[in-house]
C-alpha positions, 0 to 999 in steps of 0.5 A: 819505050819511055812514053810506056814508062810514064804509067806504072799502073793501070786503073779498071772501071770494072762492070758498073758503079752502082755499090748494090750491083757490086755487092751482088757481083761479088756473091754471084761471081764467087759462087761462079768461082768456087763452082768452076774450081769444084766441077773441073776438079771433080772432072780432073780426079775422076778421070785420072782415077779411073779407066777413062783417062786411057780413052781419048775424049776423056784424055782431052776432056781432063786437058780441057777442065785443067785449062778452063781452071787455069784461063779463068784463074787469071780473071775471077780471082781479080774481078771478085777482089776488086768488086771490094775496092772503091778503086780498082787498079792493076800494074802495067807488068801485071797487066801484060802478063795478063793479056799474055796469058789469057790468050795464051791458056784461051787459045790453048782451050780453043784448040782442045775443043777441035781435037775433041771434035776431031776425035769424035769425028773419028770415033763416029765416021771411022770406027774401025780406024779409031783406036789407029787413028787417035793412039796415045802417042798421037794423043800426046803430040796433039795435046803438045800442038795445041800448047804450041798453038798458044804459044804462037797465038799469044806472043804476037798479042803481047809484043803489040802490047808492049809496043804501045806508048801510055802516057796519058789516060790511064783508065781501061773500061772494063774488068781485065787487060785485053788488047783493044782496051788498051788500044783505047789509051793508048797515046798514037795511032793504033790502027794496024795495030788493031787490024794485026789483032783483028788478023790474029784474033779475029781470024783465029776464032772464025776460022776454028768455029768453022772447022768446028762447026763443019766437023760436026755438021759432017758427024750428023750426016754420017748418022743416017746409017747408024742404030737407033742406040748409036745416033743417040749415044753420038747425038749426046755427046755431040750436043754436049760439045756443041753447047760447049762451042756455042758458050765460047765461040758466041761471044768471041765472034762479036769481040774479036771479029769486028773493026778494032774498037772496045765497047761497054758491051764488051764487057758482058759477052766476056763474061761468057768466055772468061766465066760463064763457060768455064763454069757450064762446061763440067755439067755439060759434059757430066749430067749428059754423060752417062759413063762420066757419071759412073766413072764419078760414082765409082772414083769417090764412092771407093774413096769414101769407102777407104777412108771410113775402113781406115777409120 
């Protein structure tokens, strides 16, 4: 513990040194900010306003938009300040509560999209089962599993974090704290701790691709026997979530399922996870959904409306 204690800060060689590339960073990424803040939120409100908050996929749906403000709020904000700075550092206790709680709110979200799966699985493969099926009570406690998940996904990764000895080098290649940059300075032999992360990490986000994947790969053939209106309906919302899977599962597999090493490539299939996703997935599931958009329409057009009567 005293070899962590000669390093009180950490310095992030962030995306590129090239000041037009930063400058340029800086705009595209907080227009990426402000899009994920406005969409989420508007997903937020709408469906806590309205009548789809009692259904099931819209429940989950609000869960998801929460989580993708909260996951890439503990990155971008850093990132654009930091596209302002000639050097760019973080403090060791900042740096772990980072790594703790981008595994802690990913794994959350990763969670969150096999329930939908799972609740779409049931609402298409099970009609008459559904509303028995996926209750509000069972709503809930999947929701409470899915913040549990987290929990015992990320305090493994932040006790390995903890453990490891810096005293030396201080420069992590890349834009946040995550576990196998850091492995990269730290001073000892960070092997199993690299195959511990490979074991949780790695094997966390096959496996959860997999279930996902089989789900809806089960969906689609149980369409044969559907209407002509029920497998487009179906096929819709399916896409949507398949779209959303594929943002963020992609670029997770080639991460975290590899032997434990980082590099610069890294950097850029993060970019998919920690900001691209989060910023694609309210117009994947507004603009292909037709009762979110009503839902939209009705929530803000009344808003409007009460408040030009109030004036």
């Amino acid at each position: 513990m005293e070899s962590q204690r000669n390093i009180s800060e950490f310095i992030l060689l962030g995306l590129s040194y090239n000041q037009n590339i930063q400058k340029f960073c800086f705009a595209f990424f907080l227009f990426c900010y402000v899009s994920i803040l406005l969409g989420n939120l508007l997903i937020l409100v709408s469906v806590r306003c309205s009548d789809l908050f009692y259904q099931p996929m819209y429940y989950f749906l609000s869960h998801l938009a929460l989580m993708d403000i909260c996951y890439t709020s503990c990155v971008t904000p850093k990132l654009i300040g930091d596209l302002l700075l000639a050097r760019k550092t973080i403090s060791y206790d900042n740096c772990m509560l980072q790594v703790f709680a981008l595994h802690f709110l990913g794994m959350i979200e990763i969670l969150i999209l096999t329930i939908m799966a799972f609740d779409r699985y049931a609402a298409i493969c099970k009609p008459l089962h559904y509303l028995l099926i996926m209750n509000r009570t069972r709503c809930h406690l999947l929701v409470l599993a899915a913040w549990a998940g987290g929990a015992l996904h990320s305090f493994p990764q932040l006790l390995m974090a903890i453990q490891l000895p810096f005293c030396g080098p201080n420069e992590i290649d890349h834009y946040f704290c995550d576990i196998f940059p850091l492995l990269k300075v730290a001073c000892t032999d960070t092997y199993i701790t690299g195959v511990l992360v490979v074991a949780n990490s790695g094997m966390v986000t096959l496996v959860t691709f997999v279930l996902l994947f089989g789900s809806y790969v089960v969906i689609l053939f149980s369409l044969g026997n559907r209407s002509a209106e029920g497998r487009r309906k179906a096929l819709s919302t399916c896409g949507s979530h398949i779209t959303v899977v594929i943002l963020c599962f992609g670029p997770l597999i080639f991460v975290y399922l590899r032997p434990p090493t980082s590099f610069p490539e890294d950097k850029i299939f993060a970019l998919f996870y920690t900001i691209i996703a989060p910023m694609f997935n309210p117009l994947i599931y507004t603009l292909r959904n037709t009762e979110m958009k009503k839902a939209m329409r009705r929530v803000w057009c009344q808003r409007i409306f009460s408040e030009e009567k109030h004036n």
